[in-house]
N, C-alpha and C positions, 0 to 999 in steps of 0.2 A: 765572673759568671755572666751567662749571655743574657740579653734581657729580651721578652716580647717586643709584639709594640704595644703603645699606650693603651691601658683601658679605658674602656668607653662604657659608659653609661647610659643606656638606652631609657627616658622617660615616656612612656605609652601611655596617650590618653585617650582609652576603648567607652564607648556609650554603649547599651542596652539595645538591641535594634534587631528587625529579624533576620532571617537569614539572607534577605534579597539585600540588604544595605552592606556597607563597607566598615572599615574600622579607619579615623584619621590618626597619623600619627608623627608626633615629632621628636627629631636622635638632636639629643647634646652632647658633646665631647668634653671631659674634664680628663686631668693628670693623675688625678688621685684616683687609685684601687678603687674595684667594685664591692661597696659599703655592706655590712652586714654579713659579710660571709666568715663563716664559722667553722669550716672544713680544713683540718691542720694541712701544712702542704706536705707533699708526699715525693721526694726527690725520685727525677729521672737522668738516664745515662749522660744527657746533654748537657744536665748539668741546672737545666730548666724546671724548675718546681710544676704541680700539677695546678694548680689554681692559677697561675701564668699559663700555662697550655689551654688549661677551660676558658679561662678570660679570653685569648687569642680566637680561639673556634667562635666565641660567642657574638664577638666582635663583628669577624668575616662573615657571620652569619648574619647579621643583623643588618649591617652595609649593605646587603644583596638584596634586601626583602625592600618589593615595593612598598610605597605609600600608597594607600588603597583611604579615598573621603569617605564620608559617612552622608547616606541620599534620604531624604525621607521615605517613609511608604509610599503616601501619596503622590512623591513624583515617580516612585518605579511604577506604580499601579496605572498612572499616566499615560509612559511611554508603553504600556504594555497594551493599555486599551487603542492605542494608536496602528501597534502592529497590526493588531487584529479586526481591523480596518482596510479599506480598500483605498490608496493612495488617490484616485480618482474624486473619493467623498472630498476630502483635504486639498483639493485643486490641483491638483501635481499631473505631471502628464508622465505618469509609471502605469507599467501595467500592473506591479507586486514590488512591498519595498524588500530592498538587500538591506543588512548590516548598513554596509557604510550612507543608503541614499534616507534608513531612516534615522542615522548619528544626524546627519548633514539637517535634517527637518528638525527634528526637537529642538536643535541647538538652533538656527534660526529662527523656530517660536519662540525661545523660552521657555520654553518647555522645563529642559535641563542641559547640564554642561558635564553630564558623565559622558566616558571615552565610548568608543564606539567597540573595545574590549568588553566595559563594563554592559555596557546596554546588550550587547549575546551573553554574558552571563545572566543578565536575569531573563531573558527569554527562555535559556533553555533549561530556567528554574519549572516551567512548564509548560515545557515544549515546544514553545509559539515558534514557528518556521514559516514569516509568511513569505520567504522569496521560495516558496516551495507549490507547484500546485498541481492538479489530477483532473482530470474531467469527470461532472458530474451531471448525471442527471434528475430532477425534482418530479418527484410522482403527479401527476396530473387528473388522475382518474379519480374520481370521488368515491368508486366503491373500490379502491386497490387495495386497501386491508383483503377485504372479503374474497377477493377475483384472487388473489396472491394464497391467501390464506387458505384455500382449497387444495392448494399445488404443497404448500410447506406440511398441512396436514397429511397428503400421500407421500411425502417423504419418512414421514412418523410412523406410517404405518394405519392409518386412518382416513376413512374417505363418510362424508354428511355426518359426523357423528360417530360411526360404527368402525371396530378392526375391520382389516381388512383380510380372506380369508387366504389362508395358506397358499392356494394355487392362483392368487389376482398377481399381474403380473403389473409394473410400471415403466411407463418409455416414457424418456424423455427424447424431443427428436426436432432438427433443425438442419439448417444449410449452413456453410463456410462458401462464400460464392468468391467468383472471380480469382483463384488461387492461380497465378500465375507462374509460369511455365519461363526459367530466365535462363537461358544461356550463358554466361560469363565469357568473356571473350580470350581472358586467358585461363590458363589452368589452375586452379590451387594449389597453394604450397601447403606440406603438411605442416605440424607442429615439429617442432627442434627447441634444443633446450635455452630457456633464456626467456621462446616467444612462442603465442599461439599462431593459429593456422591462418596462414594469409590468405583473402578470399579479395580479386578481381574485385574492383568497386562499378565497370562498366559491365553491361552487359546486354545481349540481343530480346526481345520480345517474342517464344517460340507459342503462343496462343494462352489461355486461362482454363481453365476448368470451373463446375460447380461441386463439392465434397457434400454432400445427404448421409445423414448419418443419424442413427437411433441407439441412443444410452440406455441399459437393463439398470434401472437405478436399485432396482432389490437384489441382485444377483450379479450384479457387474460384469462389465464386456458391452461393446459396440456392434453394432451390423452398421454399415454403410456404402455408399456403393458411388463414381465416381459419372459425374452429367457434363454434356457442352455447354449447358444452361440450367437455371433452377426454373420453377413454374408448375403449376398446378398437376402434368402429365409424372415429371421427373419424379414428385415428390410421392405421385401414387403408387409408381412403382417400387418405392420405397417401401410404403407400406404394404403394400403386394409380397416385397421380398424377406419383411418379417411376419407378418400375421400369416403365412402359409410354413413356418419353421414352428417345428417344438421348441418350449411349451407354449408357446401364444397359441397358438391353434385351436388347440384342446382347452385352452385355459379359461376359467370362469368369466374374469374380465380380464383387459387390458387399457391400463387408464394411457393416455397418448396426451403426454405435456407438451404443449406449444404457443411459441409466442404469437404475431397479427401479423405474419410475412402473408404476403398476395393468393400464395399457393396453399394456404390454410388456415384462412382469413373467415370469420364470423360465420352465421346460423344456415351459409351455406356449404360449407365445408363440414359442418357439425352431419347437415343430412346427406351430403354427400358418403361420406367415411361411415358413419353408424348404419347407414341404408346397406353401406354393401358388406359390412363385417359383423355378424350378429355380436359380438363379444369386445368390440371394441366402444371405447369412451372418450370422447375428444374433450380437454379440457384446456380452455386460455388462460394463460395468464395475462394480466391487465397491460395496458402498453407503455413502455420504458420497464419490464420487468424481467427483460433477455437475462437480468444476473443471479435469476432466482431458476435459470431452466441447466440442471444438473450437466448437459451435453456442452455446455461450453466450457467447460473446466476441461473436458477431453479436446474441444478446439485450441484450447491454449496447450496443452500437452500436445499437440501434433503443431504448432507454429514455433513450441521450443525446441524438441527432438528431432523434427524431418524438415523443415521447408523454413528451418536460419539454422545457416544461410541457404538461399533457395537459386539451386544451382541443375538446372535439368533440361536435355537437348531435347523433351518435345513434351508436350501434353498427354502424351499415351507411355514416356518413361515415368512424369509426372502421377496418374493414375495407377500406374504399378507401383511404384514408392506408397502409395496411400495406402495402398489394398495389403503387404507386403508389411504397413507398420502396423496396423489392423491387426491384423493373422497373429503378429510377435507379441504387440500388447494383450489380447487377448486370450496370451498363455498366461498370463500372471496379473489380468485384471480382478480387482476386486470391486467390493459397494465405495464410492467413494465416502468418507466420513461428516457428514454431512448435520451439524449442529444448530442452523438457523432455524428459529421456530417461526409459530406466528405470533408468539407472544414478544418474541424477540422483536417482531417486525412492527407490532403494536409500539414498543416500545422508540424507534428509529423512528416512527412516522411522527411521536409526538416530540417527540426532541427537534425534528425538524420543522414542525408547526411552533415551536416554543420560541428557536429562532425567529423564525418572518415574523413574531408578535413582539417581541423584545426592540425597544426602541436604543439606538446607538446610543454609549456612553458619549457627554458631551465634555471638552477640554475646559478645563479650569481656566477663569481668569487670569 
């Protein structure tokens, strides 16, 4: 009769620990059968009983399985407050650690001697990704609650307090400036199957444009219109070229969201625009607060869909493409969905006040 190979007896010595720790473990090999088994054997064709075939799987399984130590909390809780730290604080000349350059630092403090496997698994026990980073801007203005919180209320549908009535119309409206005009100097290749579209990495400078452009945040759809330059002229005609269109026209109010660009900047731009439109309402938002003005959502929707890649022999095909995606989008624009409040914004501003008051976790001796 044919025989396995030897069974093995696997002793496992697992501790209580949470889920960020490991399990240590150590395999002893003996001659003698896996002890305690009570299951009659059950002949197979080969001739090999079933308790010899489970033994054998059991075996090969257990050979494969790493050994995984056992870490304290305290030192995962270590390396973790370290990630989340600025390599710079630590003396290091990094700008952000990776996996392996923050293996390389614990293990030369002392920190810990887990693998540099182990220390991404407990990272992305919760989520910590510090070789990962975004640009960010810190609110500065001391009334940006309030200044912001005006703009998120007419998005709600509320303007000092009060609804806002049936016929009040809301723009949000701003510039895309310098959108340049690039010639490629070879052709593109289309798509074929396997690869996308090959796009010319050189290419000529055929002039920039400025794109003006006004979001209906209650009723969705753009008007904008395409300048040589942005500046306080371009942007009136802007507003020239909506407040003279139904329904702004006729409409009771029109609240006009804008950020502190030059062309529509403070208490003179307020009596400029209010003087000559009786119905209209110029309202700022505080500065660094661009990601609260609804029209840039449709700027990044025309930087994804038309201009990447940005391939156009002049600034006047360039301003047709714009007007042209305008026209298309504007067949099947809707309100964009729009859920940031100001309580939500209350909420952000003190989380980020909560940080700059929070003193750094210090490393253990």
């Amino acid at each position: 009769m044919s025989t396995g190979p030897p069974a093995t007896r696997g002793r496992i010595g697992r501790c209580s620990a949470p889920s960020s720790s490991c399990t240590r473990r150590t395999v002893s090999t003996t001659s003698r059968s896996l002890a305690g088994s009570t299951c009659a054997p059950r002949s197979w064709g080969a001739g090999e009983d079933a308790s010899a075939r489970s033994a054998s799987r059991g075996w090969r399984t257990e050979s494969a399985r790493v050994a995984r130590a056992v870490f304290p909390p305290e030192e995962v809780a270590q390396v973790k407050a370290i990630a989340c730290e600025l390599p710079k604080e630590q003396g290091l000349p990094l700008s952000r650690f990776s996996r392996t350059e923050l293996h390389r630092f614990v293990v030369e403090r002392g920190v810990s001697e887990a693998s540099a496997s182990t220390i991404g698994r407990w990272l992305s026990e919760d989520a910590i990704k510090p070789w990962q980073q975004r640009s960010w801007i810190f609110p500065r203005d001391p009334d940006f609650l309030e200044k912001a919180g005006r703009v998120l209320d007419l998005y709600q549908g509320r303007w000092e307090g009060r609804l806002l009535e049936p016929g009040d119309c809301v723009i949000c409206a701003d510039a895309k400036p310098s959108i340049q005009a690039r010639r490629r100097i070879h052709e593109s290749a289309p798509p074929a199957p396997g690869r996308g579209q090959l796009v010319e990495h050189e290419y000529e400078r055929m002039g920039a444009l400025c794109y003006l452009d006004a979001w209906d945040v209650r009723r969705g759809g753009v008007i904008g219109r395409s300048e040589q330059r942005g500046g306080i002229e371009p942007f009136d005609r802007l507003v020239r070229q909506v407040m003279t269109k139904e329904p702004y026209a006729s409409a009771p109010r029109v609240f006009w969201v804008v950020d502190n660009g030059s062309d529509h900047r403070g208490q003179k731009s307020i009596d400029r625009l209010e003087g000559r439109w009786r119905n209209l309402i110029l309202v700022h938002l505080p500065v660094h607060a661009s990601w609260l003005n609804q029209v840039e959502i449709y700027h990044s929707i025309i930087q994804r869909k038309l201009l990447d890649p940005n391939d156009f022999e002049s600034t006047a095909e360039l301003a047709r493409a714009l007007n042209e995606f305008e026209r298309r989008y504007n067949e099947i624009a809707e309100p964009f969905d729009w859920s940031f409040t100001r309580q939500d914004l209350a909420e952000l501003l003190d989380r980020l006040d909560q940080k700059q008051r929070d003193p750094p976790l210090a490393l253990a001796a």
